[in-house]
VOPA-762699 format. One record per residue (C-alpha): residue number from 0; y, z, x. Coordinates in Angstrom, 2 decimals. Each point is the difference from the previous one (the first is absolute). Layout:
<sites>
SITE|pos|yy|zz|xx
SITE|NUM|Y|Z|X $
...
</sites>
This chain:
<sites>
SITE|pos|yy|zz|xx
SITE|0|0.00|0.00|0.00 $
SITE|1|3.45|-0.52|0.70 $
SITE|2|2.40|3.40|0.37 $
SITE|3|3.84|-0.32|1.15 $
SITE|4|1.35|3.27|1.71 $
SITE|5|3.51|0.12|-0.22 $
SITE|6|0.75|2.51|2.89 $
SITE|7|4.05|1.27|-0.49 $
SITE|8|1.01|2.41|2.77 $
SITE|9|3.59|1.42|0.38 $
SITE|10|1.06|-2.67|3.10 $
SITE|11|-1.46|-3.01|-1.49 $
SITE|12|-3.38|-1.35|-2.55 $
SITE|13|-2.98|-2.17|0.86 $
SITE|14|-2.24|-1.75|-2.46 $
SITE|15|-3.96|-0.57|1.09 $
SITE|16|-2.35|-2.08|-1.67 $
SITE|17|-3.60|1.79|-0.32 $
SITE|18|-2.87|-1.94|-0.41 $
SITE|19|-3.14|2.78|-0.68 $
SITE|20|-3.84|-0.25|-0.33 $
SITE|21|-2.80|2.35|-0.42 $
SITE|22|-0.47|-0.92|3.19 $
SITE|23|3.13|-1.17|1.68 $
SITE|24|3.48|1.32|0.66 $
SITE|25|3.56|-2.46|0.96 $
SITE|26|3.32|0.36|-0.21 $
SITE|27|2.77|-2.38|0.62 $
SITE|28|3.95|0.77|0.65 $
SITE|29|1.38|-2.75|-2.60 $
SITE|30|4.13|1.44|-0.15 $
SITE|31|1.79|2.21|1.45 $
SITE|32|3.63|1.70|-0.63 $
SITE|33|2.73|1.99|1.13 $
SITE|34|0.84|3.27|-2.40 $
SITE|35|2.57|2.08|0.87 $
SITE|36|2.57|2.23|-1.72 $
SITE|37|3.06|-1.65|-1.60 $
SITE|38|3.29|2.05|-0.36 $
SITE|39|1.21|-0.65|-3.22 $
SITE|40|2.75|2.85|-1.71 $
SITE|41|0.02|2.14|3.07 $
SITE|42|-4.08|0.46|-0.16 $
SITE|43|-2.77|-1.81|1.90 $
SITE|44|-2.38|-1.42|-2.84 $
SITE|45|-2.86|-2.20|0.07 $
SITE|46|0.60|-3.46|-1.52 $
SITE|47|-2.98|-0.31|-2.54 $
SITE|48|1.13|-3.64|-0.83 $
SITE|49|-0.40|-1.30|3.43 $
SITE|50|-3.32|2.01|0.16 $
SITE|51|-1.14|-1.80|-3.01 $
SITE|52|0.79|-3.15|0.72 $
SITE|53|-2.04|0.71|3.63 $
SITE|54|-3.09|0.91|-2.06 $
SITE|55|0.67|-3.67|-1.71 $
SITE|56|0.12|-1.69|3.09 $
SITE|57|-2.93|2.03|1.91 $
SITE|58|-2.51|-1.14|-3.57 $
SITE|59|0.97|-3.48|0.12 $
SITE|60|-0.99|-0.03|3.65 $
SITE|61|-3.12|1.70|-0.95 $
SITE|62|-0.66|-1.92|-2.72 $
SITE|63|0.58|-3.30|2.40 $
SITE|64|-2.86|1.05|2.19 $
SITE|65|-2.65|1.31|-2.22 $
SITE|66|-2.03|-1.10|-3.38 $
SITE|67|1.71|1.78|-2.25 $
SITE|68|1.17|3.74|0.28 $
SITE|69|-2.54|2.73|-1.95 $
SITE|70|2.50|2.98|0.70 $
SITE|71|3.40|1.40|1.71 $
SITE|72|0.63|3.89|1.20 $
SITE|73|3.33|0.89|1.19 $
SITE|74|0.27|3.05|2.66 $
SITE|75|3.39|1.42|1.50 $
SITE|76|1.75|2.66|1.60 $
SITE|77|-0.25|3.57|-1.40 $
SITE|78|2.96|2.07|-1.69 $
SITE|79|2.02|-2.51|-1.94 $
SITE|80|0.17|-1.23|-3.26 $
SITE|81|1.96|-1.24|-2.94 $
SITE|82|1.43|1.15|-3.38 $
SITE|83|-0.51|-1.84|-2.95 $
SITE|84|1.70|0.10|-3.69 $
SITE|85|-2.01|-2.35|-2.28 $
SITE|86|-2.32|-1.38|2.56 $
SITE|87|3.05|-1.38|1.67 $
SITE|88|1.53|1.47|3.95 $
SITE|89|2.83|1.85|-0.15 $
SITE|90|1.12|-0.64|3.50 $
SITE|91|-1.56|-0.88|2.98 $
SITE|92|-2.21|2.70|1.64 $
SITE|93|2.05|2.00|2.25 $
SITE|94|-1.75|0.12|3.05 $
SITE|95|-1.41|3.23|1.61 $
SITE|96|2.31|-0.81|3.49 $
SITE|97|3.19|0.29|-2.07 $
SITE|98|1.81|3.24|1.17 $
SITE|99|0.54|0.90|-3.26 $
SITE|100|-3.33|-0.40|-2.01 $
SITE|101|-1.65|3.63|1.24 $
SITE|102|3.74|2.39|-0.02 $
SITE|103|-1.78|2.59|-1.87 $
SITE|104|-3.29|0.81|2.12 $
SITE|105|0.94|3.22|0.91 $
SITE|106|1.50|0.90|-3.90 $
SITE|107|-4.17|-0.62|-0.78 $
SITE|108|-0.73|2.44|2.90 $
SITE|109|1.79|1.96|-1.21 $
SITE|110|-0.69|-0.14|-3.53 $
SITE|111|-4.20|0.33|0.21 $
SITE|112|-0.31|0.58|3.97 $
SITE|113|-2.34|-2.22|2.40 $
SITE|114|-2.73|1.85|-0.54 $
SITE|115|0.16|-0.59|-3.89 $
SITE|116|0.31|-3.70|0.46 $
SITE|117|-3.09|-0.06|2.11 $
SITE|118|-2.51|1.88|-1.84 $
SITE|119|1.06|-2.17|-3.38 $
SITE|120|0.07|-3.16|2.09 $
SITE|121|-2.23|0.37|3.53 $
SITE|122|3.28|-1.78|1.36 $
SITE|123|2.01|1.04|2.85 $
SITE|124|2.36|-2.39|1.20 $
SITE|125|3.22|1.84|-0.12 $
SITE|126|2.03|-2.50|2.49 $
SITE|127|-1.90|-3.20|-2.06 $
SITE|128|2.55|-0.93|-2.91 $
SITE|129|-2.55|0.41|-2.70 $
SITE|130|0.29|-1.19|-3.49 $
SITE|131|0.55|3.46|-1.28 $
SITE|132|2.99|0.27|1.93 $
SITE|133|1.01|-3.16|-0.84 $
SITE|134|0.38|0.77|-3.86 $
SITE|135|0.87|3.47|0.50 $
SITE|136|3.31|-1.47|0.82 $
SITE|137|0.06|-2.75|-2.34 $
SITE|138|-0.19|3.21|-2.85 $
SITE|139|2.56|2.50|2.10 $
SITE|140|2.30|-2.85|0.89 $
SITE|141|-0.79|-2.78|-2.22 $
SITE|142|-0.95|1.61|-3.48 $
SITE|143|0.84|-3.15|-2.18 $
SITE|144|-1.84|-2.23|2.08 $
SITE|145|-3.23|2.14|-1.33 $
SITE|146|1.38|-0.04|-3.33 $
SITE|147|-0.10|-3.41|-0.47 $
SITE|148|-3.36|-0.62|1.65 $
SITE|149|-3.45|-0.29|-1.61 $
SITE|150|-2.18|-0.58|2.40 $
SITE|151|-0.45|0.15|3.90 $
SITE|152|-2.51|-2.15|2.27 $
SITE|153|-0.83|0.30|3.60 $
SITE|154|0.80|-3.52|1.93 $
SITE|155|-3.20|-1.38|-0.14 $
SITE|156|-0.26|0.05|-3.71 $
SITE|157|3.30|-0.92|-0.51 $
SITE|158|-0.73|-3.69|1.57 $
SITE|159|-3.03|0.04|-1.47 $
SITE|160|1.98|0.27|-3.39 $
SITE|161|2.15|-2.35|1.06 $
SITE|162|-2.51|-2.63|0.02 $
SITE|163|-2.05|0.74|-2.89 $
SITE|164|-1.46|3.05|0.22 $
SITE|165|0.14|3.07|-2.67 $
SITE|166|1.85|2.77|1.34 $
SITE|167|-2.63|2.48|2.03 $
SITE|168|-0.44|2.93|2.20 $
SITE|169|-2.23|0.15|3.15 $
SITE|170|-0.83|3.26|1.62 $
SITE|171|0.46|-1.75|3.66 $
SITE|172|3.10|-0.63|-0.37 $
SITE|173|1.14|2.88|-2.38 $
SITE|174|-1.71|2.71|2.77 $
SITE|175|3.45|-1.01|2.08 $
SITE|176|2.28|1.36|-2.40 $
SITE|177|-1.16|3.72|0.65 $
SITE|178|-0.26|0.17|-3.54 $
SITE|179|-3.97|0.04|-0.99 $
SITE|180|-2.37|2.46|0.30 $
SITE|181|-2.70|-0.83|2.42 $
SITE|182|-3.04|1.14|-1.48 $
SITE|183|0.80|-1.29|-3.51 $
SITE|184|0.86|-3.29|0.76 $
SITE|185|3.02|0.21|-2.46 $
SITE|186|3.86|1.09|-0.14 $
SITE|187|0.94|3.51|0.87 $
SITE|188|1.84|0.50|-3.10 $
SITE|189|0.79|3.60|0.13 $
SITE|190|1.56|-0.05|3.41 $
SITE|191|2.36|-3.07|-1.02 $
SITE|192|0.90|1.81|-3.24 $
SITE|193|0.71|2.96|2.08 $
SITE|194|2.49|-1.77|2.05 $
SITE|195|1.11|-2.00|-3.43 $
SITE|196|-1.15|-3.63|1.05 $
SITE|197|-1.23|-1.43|-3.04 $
SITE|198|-3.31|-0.64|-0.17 $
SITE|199|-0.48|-2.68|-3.13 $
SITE|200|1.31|-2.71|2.67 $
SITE|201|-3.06|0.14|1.86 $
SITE|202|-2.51|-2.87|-1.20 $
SITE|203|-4.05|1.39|0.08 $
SITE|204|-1.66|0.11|3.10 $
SITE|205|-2.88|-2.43|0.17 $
SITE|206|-2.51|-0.68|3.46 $
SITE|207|0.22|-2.91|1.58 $
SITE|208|-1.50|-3.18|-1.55 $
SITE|209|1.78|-0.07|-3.38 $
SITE|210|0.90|-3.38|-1.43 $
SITE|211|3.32|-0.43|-0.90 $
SITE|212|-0.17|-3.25|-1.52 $
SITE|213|0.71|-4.07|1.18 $
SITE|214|2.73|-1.32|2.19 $
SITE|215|2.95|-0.89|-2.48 $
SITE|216|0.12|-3.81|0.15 $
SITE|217|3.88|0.34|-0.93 $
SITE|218|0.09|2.36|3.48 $
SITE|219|-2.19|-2.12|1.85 $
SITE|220|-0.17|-3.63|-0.55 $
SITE|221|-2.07|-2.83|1.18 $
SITE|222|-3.30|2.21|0.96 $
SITE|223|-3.23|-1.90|-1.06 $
SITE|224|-1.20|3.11|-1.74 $
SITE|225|1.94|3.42|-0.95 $
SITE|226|-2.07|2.65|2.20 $
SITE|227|-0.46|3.45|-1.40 $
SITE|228|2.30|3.08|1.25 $
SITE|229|-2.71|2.49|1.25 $
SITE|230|1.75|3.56|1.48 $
SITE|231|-1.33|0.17|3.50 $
SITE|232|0.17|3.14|2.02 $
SITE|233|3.79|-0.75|-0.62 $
SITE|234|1.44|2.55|3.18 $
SITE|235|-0.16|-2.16|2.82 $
SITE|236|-1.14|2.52|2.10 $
SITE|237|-3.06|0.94|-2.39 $
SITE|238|-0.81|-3.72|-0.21 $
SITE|239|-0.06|0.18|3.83 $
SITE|240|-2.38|3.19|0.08 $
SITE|241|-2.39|-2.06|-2.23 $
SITE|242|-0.38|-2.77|1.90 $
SITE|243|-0.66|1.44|3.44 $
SITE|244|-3.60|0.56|1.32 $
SITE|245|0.46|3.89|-0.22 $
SITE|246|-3.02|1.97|1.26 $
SITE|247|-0.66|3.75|-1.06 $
SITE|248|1.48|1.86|3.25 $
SITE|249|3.17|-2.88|0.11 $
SITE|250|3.62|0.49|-0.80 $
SITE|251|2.41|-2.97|-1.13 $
SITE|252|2.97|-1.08|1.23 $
SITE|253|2.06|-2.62|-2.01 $
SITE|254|3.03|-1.35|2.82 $
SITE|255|2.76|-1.92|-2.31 $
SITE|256|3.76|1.46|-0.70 $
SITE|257|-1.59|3.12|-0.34 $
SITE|258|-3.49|1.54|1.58 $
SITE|259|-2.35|1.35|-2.32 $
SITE|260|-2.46|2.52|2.00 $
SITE|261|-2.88|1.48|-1.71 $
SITE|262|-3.70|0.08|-1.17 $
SITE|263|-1.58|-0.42|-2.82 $
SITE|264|-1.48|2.67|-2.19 $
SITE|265|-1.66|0.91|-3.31 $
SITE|266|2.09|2.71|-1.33 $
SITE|267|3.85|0.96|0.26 $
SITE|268|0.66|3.23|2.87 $
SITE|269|2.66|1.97|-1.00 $
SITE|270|-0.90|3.19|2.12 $
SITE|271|2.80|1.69|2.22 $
SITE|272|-1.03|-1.64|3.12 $
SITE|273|0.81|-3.15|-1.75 $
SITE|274|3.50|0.97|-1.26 $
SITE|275|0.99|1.33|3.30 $
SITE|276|-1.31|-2.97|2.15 $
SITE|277|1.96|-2.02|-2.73 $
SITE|278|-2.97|-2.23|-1.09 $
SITE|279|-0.09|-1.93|-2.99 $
SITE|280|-2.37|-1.18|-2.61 $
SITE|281|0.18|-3.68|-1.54 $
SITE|282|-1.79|-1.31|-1.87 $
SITE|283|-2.79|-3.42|0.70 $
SITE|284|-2.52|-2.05|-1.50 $
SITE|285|-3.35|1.22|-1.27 $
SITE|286|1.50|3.18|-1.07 $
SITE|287|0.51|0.97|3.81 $
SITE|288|3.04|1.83|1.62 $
SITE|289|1.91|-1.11|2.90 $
SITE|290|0.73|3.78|2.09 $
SITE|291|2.93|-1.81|2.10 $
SITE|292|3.19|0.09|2.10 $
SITE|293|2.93|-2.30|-1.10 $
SITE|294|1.67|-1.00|3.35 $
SITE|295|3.33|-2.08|0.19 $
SITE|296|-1.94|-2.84|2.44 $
SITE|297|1.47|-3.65|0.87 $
SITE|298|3.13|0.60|-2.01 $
SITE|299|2.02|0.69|2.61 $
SITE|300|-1.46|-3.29|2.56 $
SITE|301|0.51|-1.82|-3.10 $
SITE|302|3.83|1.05|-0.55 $
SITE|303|0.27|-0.60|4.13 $
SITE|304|-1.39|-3.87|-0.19 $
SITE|305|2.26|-0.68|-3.36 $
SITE|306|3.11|1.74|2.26 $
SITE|307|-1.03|-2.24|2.78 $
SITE|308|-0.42|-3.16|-2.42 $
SITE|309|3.86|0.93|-1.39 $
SITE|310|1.10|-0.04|4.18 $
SITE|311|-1.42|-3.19|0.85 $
SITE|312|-2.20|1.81|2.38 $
SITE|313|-3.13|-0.66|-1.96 $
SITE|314|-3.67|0.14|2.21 $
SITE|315|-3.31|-0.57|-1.51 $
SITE|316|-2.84|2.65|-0.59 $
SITE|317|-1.66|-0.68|2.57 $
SITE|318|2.64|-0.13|2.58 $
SITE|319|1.28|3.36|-1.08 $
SITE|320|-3.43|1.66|0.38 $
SITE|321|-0.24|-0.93|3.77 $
SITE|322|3.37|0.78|0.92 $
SITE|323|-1.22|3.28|-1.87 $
SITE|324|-2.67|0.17|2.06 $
SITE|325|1.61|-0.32|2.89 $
SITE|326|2.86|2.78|-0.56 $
SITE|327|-0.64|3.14|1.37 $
SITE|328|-2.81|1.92|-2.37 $
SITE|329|1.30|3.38|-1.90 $
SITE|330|3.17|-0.30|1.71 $
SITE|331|1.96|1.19|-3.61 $
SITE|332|-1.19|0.89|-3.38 $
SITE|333|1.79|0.02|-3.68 $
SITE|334|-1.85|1.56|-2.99 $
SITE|335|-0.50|-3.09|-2.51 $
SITE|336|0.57|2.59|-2.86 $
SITE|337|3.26|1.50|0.62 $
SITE|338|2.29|-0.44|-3.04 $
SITE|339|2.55|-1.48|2.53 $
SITE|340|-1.55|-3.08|0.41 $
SITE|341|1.29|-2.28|-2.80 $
SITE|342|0.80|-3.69|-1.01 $
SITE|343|4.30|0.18|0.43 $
SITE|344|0.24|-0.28|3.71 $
SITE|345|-1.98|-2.73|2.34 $
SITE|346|-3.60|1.83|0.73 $
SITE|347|0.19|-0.08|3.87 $
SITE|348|3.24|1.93|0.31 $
SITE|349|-0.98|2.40|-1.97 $
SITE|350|-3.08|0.48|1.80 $
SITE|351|2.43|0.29|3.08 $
SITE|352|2.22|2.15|-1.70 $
SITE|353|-2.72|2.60|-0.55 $
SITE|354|-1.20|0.04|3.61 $
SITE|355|3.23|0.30|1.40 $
SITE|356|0.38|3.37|-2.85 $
SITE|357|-3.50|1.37|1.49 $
SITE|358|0.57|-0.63|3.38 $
SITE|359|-2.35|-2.47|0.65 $
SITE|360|0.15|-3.44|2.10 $
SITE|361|1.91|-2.39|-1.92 $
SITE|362|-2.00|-3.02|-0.38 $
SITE|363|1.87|-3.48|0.29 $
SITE|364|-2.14|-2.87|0.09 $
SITE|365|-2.08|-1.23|-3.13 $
SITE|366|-3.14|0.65|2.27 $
SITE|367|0.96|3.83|0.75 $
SITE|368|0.92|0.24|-3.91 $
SITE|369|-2.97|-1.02|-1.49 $
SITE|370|-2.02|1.66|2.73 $
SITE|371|1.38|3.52|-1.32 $
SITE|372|-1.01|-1.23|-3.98 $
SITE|373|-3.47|-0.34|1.47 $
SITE|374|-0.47|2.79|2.03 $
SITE|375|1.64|2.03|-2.79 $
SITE|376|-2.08|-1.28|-2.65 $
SITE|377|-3.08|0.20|1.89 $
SITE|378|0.80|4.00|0.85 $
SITE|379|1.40|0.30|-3.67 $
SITE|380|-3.32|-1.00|-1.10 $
SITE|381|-1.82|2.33|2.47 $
SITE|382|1.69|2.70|-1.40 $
SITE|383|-0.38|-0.58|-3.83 $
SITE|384|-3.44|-0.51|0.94 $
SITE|385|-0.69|3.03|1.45 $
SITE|386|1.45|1.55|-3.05 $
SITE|387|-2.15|-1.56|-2.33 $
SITE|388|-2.63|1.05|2.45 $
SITE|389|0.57|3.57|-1.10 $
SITE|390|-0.27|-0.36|-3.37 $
SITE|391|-3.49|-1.64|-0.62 $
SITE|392|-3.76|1.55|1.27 $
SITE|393|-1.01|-3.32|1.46 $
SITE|394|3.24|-1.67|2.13 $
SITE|395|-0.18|-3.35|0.81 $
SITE|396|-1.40|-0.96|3.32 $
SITE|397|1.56|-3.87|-0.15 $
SITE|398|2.39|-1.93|-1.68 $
SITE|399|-0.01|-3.39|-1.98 $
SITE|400|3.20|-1.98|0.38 $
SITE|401|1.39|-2.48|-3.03 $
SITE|402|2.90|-1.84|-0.40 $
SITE|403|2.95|-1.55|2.76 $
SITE|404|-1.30|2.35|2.23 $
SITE|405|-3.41|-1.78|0.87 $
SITE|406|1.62|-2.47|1.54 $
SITE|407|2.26|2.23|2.25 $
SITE|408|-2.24|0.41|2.96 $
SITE|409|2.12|2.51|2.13 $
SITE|410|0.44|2.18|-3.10 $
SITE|411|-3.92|0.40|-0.31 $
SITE|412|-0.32|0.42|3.26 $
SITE|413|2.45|2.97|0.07 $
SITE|414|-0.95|0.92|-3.40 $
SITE|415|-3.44|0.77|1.35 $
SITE|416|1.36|1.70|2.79 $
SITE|417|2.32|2.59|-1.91 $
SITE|418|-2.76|1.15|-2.64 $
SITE|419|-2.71|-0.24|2.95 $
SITE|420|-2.18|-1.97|-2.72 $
SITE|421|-1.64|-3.67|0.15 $
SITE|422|2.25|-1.82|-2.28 $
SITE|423|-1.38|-3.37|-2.09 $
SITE|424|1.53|-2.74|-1.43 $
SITE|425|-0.56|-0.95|-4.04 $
SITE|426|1.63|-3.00|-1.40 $
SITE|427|3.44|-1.02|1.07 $
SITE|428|0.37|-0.01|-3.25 $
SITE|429|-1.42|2.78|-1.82 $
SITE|430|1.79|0.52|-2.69 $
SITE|431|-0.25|-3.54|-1.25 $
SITE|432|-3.72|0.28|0.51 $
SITE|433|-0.34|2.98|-1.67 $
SITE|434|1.94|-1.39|-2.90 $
SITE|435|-2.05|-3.16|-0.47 $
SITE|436|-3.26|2.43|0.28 $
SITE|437|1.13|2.48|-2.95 $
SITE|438|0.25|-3.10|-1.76 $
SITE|439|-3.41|-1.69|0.70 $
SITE|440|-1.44|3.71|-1.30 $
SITE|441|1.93|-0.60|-3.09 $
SITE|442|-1.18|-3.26|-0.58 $
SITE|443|-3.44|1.09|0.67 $
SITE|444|-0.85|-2.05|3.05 $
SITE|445|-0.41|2.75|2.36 $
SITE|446|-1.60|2.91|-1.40 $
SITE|447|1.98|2.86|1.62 $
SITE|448|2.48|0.70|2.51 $
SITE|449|-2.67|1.46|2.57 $
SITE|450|-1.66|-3.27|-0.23 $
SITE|451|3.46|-2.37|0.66 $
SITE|452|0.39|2.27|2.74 $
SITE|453|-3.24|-1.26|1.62 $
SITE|454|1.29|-3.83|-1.06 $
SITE|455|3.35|1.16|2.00 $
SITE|456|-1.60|1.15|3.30 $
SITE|457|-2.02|-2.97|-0.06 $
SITE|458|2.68|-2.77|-0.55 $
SITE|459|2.55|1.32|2.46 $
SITE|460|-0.15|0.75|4.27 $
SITE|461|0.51|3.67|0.97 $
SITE|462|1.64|1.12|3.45 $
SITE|463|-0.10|3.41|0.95 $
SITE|464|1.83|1.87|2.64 $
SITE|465|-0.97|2.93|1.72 $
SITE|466|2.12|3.25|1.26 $
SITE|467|0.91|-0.93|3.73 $
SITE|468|3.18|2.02|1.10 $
SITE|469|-0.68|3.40|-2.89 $
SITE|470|1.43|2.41|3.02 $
SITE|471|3.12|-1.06|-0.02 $
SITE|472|1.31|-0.12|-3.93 $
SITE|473|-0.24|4.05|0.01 $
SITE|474|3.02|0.30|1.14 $
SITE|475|1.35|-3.01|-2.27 $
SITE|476|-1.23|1.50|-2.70 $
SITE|477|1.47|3.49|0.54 $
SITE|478|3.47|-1.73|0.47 $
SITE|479|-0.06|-1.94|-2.74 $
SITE|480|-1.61|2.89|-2.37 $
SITE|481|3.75|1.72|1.48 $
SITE|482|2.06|-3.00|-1.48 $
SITE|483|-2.03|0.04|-2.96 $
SITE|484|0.91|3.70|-0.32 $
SITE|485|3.60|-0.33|0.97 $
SITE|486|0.41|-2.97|-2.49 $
SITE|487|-1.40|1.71|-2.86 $
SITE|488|2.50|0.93|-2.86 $
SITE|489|-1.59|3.29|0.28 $
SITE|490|1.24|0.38|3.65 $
</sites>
């Protein structure tokens, strides 16, 4: 059968053709798209038009190369969303960069505490501008906006609504929002009527591989055949999980915008160990939970090449990654997650700017900058792994790699040497993989996700890298781990 995954991350969206047997597994890149915030009224917003009329562009390409189209599944980014009044957007989403969108986090601390909001939602990312933050403000700040709103979907569902689909909830994609309980599988409606966010927004909760309906011909025009809107694992980063070759003593690590760290487990952990080590529980396919680390991850070496691009000094991938390589290792660090690093100022001066504020070596050249991204994010990782490390009975003695990352040689390499673990390479494209296989499960051509898995491993090459230079990130660690501490809006 024939599956499009329409893969929509926060930088830009790709659009793979997926061509699935009992016995067989392909995908092909068919489109691909630039997505970034639009400032519009003062705000950064997303501009669901343009996304739309990408979706159009990325079927008819599909549609070009294939016999016919059985289904579509649309995955994106976590946290934002739109508001509707009858079926129809309000405004365009405000996106979860805009300074603005999260102004009353610490009112919600205040109001219920952190240890409240974890035991009703196994969330912890306090730093992570989460849904519930996100409409906390709309209803302190915003009240009439609310008022004249009848519904609410996450972005996913949104497009998928867009183009045909009835209006749906996935628990993927709604387990961002810090606003479901974990073990239920459904909306934590007392804690969001405790902090007055109304609840009768929130469409029902459904697992992924719901059908939503046909491709609106009026949307989409000129396909040979309308295919059917199926919900995939609609967070990108749980489509990712389910289409990497995990194995039981494994953890994941999804490398986009932002770095998803975790493993896989059968129940939600919401012990104390967990809420101090600030793990979280999302939610994945097969009724599983993803016990993970959110990590701001190429962000910030995206934001440098686009700065770059803007000064006429732009280099390719590849030539930035040797001159990385050869620029002295370690030499400065920046913690990836501090609140200071934003979208209003050109990425490598701010990056400068905060070395120069923590007395570090200033690094100048594009090869010294994005050598201190990857060194940081490999030690950042280290460190979030040894966290989650202390909050399950069976840590994980390797790591399976998916997404941009793979093909990023000298980040494995030093990724393997920070957590002192053999790291191995999924599919460069994970996400879009695991899309089109939540699909083929829905359509019935695979049987179950354990068994696409097996199709996965089988259909795509695997690299791995082994620790080599372990002795010498203790002391990266431990001076990153005093950035991280320094940086935190607790310090």
């Amino acid at each position: 059968m024939n599956h499009v995954a329409i893969d929509i991350g926060a930088s830009g969206g790709t659009v793979f053709l997926g061509e699935v047997t009992e016995s067989s597994f392909a995908v092909q890149e068919v489109h691909r798209f630039d997505n970034r915030p639009v400032e519009r009224d003062g705000r950064y917003v997303w501009d669901v038009d343009a996304l739309v009329d990408h979706i159009g562009d990325g079927l008819s390409a599909a549609d070009d190369r294939a016999d016919g189209l059985d289904t579509v599944g649309i995955d994106t980014w976590g946290l934002d969303f739109g508001l509707l009044a009858d079926g129809e957007l309000l405004r365009d989403p405000v996106s979860y960069r805009d300074p603005e969108s999260t102004a009353t986090r610490e009112q919600v601390f205040e109001a219920v505490g952190k240890r409240r909001l974890f035991d009703a939602t196994g969330i912890t990312n306090w730093n992570t501008p989460n849904t519930l933050w996100q409409l906390h403000t709309i209803a302190e700040r915003e009240p009439e906006r609310l008022e004249e709103t009848d519904g609410l979907l996450m972005m996913p569902q949104l497009l998928s609504a867009r183009i045909g689909g009835v209006p749906a909830g996935e628990v993927t994609i709604a387990s961002t929002t810090q606003m479901v309980d974990p073990e239920e599988r459904t909306w934590a409606t007392d804690l969001l009527e405790e902090l007055s966010v109304p609840t009768d927004l929130l469409p029902p909760l459904s697992e992924p591989g719901q059908c939503l309906g046909a491709v609106d011909d009026d949307v989409v025009s000129g396909l040979s055949s309308p295919p059917e809107i199926v919900t995939p694992a609609s967070h990108d980063t749980a489509a990712a999980v389910a289409g990497l070759p995990l194995f039981e003593d494994a953890a994941f690590l999804n490398t986009g915008s932002w770095f998803v760290l975790g493993v896989e487990r059968d129940d939600p952990v919401r012990t104390d160990a967990a809420f101090e080590q600030a793990v979280s529980n999302e939610l994945g396919v097969d009724g599983s939970v993803r016990l993970l680390k959110n990590i701001n991850g190429f962000f910030m070496l995206e934001e440098c090449r686009k700065a770059w691009r803007e000064a006429g000094e732009p280099l390719e991938y590849e030539t930035l990654l040797s001159a990385a390589e050869e620029a002295p290792p370690r030499a400065a660090l920046v913690d990836t997650d501090a609140e200071t690093f934003g979208i209003d100022e050109p990425m490598p001066e701010q990056i400068r700017a905060y070395c120069r504020r923590t007395d570090q070596p200033v690094p100048t050249g594009q090869g010294s900058i994005v050598r201190c991204l990857l060194d940081s994010l490999a030690a950042k990782t280290a460190l979030e792994l040894d966290a989650l490390a202390a909050v399950v009975d069976d840590p994980p003695s390797h790591i399976v790699l998916g997404g941009g990352g793979v093909r990023n040689e000298l980040f494995c390499q030093l990724l393997a040497d920070a957590t002192n673990r053999p790291v191995s390479t999924g599919p460069v494209e994970a996400t879009a993989v695991g899309n089109v296989l939540t699909q083929a499960v829905a359509a019935g051509t695979v049987s179950d996700i354990e068994t696409g898995r097996q199709l996965v491993e089988s259909a795509f090459e695997t690299t791995t890298y082994e620790p080599g230079t372990a002795g010498e990130w203790a002391d990266v660690k431990d001076r990153l781990a005093a950035l991280t501490d320094a940086s935190s809006p607790e310090a």
